[in-house]
MDTraj code that builds the backbone (N, CA, C; nanometers):
import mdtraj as md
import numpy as np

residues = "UNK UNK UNK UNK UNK UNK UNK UNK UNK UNK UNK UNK UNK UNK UNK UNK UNK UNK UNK UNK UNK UNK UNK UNK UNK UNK UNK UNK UNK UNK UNK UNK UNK UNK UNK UNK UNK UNK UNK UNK UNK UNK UNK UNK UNK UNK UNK UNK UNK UNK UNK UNK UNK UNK UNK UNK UNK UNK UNK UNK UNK UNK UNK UNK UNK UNK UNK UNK UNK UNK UNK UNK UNK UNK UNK UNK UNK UNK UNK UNK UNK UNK UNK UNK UNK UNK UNK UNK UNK UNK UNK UNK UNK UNK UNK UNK UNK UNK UNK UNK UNK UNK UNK UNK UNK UNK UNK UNK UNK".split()
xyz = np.array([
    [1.8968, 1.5347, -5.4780],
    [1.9658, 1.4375, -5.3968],
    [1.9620, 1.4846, -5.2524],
    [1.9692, 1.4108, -5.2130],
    [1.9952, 1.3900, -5.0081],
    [2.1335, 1.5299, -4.9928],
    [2.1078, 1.5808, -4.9019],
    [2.2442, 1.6350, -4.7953],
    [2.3319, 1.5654, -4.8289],
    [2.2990, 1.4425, -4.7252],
    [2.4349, 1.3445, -4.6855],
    [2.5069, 1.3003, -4.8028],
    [2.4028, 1.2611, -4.9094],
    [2.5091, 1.2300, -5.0539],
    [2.5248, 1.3175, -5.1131],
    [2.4875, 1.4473, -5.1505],
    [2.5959, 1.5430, -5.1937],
    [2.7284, 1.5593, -5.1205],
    [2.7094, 1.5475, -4.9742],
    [2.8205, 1.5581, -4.8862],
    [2.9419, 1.4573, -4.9196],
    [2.8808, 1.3288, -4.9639],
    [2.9671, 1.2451, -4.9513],
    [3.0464, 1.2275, -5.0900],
    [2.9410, 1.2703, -5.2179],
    [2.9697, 1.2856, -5.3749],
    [3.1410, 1.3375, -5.3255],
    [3.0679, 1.4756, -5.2879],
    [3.2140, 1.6046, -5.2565],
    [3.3435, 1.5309, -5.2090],
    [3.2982, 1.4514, -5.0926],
    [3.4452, 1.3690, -5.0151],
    [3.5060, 1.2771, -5.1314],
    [3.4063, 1.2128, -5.2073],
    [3.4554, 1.1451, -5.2556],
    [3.5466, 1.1733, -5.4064],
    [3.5106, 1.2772, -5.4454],
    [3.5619, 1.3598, -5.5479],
    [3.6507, 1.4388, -5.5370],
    [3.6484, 1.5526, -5.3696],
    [3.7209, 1.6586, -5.3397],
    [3.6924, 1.7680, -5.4153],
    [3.5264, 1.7721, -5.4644],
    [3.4898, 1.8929, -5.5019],
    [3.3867, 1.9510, -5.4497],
    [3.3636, 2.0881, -5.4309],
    [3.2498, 2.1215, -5.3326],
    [3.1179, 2.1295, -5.3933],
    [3.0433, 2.0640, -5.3283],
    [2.8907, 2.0282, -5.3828],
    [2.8643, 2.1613, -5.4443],
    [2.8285, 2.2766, -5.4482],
    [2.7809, 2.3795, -5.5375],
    [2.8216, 2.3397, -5.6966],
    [2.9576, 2.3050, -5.7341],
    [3.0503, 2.2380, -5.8683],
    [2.9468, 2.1450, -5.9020],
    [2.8782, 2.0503, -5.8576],
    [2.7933, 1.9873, -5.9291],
    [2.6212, 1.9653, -5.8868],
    [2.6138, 2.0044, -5.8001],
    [2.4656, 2.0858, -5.7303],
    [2.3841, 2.1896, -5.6835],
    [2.3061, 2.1939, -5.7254],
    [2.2249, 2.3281, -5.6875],
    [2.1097, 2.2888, -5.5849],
    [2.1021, 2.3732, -5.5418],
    [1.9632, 2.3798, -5.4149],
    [1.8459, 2.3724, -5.5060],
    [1.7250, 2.2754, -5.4071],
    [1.6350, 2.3105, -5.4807],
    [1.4906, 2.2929, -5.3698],
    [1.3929, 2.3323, -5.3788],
    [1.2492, 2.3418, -5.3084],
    [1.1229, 2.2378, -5.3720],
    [1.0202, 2.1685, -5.2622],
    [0.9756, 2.1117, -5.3115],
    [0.9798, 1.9827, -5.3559],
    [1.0557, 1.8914, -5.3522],
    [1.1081, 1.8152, -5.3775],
    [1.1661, 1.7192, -5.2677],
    [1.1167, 1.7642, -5.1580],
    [1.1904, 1.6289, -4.9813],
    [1.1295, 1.5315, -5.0461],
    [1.2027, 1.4265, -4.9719],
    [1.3171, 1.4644, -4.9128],
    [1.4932, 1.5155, -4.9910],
    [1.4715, 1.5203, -5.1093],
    [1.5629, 1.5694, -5.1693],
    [1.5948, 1.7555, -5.1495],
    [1.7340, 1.8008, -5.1380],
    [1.7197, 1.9122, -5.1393],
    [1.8392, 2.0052, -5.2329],
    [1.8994, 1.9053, -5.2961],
    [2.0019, 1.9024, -5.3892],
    [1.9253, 1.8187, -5.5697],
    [1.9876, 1.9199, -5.6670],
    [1.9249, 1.8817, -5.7804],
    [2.0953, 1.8584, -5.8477],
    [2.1481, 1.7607, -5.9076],
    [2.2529, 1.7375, -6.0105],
    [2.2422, 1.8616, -6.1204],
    [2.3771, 1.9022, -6.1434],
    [2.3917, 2.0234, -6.2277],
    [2.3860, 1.9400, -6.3927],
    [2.3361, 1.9775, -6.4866],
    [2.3898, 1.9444, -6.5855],
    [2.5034, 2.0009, -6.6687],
    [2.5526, 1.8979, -6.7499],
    [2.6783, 1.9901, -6.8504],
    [2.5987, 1.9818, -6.9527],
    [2.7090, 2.0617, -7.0227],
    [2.6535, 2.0868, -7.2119],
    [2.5738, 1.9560, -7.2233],
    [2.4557, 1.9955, -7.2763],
    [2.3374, 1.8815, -7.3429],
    [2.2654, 1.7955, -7.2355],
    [2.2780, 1.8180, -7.1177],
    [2.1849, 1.8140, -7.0172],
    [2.2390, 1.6447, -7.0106],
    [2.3785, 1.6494, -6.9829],
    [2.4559, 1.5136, -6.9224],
    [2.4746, 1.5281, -6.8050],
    [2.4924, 1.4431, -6.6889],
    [2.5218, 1.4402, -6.5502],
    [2.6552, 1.4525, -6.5840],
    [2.7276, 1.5413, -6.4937],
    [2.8564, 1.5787, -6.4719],
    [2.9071, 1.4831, -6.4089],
    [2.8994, 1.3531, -6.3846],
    [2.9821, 1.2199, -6.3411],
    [2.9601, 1.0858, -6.4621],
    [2.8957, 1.1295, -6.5788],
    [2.8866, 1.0351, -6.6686],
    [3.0012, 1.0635, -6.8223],
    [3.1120, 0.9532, -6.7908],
    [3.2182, 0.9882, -6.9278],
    [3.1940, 0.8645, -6.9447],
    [3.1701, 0.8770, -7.1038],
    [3.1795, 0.7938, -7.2186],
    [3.0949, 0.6938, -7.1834],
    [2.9221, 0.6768, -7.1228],
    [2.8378, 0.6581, -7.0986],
    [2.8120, 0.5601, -6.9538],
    [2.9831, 0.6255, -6.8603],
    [2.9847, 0.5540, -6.7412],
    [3.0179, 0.6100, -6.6552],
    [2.9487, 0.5740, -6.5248],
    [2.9158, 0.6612, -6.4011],
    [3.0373, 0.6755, -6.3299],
    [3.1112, 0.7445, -6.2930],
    [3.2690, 0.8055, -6.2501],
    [3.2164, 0.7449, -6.1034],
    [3.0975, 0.7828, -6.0273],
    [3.0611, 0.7955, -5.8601],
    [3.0092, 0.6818, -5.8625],
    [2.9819, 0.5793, -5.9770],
    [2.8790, 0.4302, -5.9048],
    [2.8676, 0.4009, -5.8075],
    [2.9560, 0.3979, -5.7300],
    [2.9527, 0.3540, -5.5957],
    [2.8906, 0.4267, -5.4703],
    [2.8997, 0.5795, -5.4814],
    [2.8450, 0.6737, -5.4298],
    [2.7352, 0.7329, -5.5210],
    [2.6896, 0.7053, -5.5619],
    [2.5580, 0.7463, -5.6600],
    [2.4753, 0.7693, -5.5789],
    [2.3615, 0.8783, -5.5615],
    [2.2707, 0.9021, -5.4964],
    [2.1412, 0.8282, -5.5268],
    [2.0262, 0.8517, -5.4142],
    [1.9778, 0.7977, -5.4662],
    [1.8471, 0.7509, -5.5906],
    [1.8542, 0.9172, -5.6032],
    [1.7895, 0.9235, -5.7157],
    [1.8285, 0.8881, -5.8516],
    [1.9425, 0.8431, -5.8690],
    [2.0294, 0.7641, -5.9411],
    [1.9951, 0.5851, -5.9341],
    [2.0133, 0.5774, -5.7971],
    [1.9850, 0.3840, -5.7872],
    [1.8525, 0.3611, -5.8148],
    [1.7058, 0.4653, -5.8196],
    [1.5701, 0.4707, -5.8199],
    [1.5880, 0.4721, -5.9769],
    [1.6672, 0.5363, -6.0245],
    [1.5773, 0.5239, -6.1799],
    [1.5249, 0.4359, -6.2690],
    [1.4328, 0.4665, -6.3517],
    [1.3757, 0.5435, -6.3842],
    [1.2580, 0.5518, -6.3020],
    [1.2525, 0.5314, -6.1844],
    [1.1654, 0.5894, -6.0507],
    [1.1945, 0.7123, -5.9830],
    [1.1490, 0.7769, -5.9395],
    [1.1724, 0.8834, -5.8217],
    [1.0526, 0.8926, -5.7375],
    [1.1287, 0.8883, -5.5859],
    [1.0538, 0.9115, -5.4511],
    [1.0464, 1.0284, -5.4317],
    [0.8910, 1.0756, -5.4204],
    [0.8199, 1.1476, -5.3203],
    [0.7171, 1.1411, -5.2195],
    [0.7377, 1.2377, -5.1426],
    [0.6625, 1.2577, -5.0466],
    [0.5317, 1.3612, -5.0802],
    [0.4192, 1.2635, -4.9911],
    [0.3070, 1.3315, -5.0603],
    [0.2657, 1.4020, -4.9307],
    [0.1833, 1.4665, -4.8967],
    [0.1537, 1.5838, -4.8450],
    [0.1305, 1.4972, -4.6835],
    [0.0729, 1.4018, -4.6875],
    [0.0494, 1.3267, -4.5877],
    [0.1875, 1.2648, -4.4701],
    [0.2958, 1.2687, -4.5721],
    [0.3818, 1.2216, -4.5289],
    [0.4865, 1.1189, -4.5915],
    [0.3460, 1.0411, -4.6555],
    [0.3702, 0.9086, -4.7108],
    [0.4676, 0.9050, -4.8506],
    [0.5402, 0.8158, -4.8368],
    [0.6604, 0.8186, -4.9321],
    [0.6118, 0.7529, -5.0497],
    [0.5672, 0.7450, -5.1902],
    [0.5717, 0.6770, -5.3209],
    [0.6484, 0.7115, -5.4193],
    [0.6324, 0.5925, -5.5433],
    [0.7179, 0.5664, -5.5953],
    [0.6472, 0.6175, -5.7758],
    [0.6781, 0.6823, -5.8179],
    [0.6469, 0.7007, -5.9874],
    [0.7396, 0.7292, -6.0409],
    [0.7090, 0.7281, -6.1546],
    [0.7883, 0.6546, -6.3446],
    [0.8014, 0.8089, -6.3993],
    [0.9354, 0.7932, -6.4342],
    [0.9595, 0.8425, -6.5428],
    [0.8979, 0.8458, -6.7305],
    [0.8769, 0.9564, -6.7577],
    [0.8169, 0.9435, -6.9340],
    [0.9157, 0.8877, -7.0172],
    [1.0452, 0.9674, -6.9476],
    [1.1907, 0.9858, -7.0697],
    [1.3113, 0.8367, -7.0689],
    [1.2463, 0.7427, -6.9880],
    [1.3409, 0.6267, -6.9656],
    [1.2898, 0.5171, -7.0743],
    [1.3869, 0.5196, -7.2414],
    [1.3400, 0.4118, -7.2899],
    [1.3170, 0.2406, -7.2552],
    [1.3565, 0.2106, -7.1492],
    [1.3967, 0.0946, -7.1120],
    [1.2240, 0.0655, -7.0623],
    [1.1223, 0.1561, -7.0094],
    [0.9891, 0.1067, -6.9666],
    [0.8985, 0.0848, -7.0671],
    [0.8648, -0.0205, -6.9601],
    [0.7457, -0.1060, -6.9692],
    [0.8560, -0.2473, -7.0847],
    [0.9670, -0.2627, -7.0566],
    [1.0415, -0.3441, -7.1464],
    [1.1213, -0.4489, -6.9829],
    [1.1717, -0.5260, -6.9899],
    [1.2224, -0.6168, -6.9382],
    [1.1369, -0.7098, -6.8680],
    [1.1979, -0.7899, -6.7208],
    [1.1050, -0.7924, -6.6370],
    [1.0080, -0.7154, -6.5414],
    [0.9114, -0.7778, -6.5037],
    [0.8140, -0.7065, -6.4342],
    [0.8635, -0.6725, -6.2909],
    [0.8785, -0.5540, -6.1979],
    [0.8839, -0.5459, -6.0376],
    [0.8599, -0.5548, -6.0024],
    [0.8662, -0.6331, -5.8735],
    [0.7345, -0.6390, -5.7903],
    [0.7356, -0.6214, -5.6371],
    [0.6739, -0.6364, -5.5595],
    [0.6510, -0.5685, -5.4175],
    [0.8071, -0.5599, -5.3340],
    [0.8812, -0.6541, -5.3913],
    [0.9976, -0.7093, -5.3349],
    [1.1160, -0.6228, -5.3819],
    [1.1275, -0.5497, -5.5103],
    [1.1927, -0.4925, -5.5136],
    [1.1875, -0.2965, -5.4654],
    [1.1021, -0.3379, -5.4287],
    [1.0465, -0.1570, -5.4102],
    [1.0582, -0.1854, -5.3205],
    [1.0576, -0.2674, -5.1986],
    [1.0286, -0.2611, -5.0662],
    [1.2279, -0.2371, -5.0186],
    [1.2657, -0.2999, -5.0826],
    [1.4266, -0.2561, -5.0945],
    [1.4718, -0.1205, -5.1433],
    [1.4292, -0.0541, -5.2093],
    [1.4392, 0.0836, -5.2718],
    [1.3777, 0.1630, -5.1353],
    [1.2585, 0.0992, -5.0796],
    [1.1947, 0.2001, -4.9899],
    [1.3026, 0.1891, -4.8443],
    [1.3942, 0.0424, -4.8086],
    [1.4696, 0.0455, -4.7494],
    [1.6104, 0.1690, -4.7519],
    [1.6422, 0.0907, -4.9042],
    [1.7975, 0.2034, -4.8914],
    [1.7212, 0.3925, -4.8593],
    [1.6142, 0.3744, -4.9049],
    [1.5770, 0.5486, -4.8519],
    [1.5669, 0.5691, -4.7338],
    [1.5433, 0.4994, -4.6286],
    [1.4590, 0.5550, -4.4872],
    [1.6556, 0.4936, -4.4185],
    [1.7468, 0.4167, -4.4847],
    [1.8301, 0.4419, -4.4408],
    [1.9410, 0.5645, -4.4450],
    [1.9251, 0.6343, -4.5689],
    [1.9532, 0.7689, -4.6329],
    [1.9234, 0.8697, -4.5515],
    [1.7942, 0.8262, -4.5313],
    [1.6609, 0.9764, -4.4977],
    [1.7288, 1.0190, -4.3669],
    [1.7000, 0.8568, -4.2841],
    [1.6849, 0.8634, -4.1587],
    [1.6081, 0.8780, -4.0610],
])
top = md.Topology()
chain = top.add_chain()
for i, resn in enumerate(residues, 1):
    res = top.add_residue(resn, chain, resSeq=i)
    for name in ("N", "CA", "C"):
        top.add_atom(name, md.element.get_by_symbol(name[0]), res)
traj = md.Trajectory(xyz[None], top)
């Protein structure tokens, strides 16, 4: 996750980002990784609902996508293996990624 939303997780919880994040490399623009609890659950998910929805980062609102940056600079978008829900509903299309690529470069900055 972003700085700014670990920063803001914390305000919004009153717990200090280390309690549910760890540093991590490789990975910008992200530089925060979500800690897991017992059985590799996000520590804001009880009884299969998100405590932070509202402050959710945004590797959270991307799923089962995650943004990276490729060596060039350039920001894309790839799929998760472990999300049963793909290749099942409707199809996405230019219109909704172009909104995902929004809420990031407003994040990023």
């Amino acid at each position: 996750m972003l700085k700014r939303e670990a920063e803001r997780i914390s305000e919004t919880t009153s717990r200090p980002v280390e309690d549910f994040a760890c540093r991590t490399e490789g990975y910008e623009p992200y530089v925060y990784e979500m800690r897991k609890s017992i059985g590799g659950r996000c520590p804001f998910l009880e009884k299969d609902t998100c405590i932070i929805y509202a402050s959710r980062p945004l590797v959270c609102r991307y799923y089962p996508f995650e943004l990276r940056t490729l060596g060039s600079g350039r920001l894309v978008f790839s799929s998760t293996k472990e999300c049963p829900g793909m290749g099942r509903g409707r199809l996405l299309g230019k219109v909704y990624f172009e909104e995902l690529f929004r809420l990031a470069r407003n994040q990023i900055g």
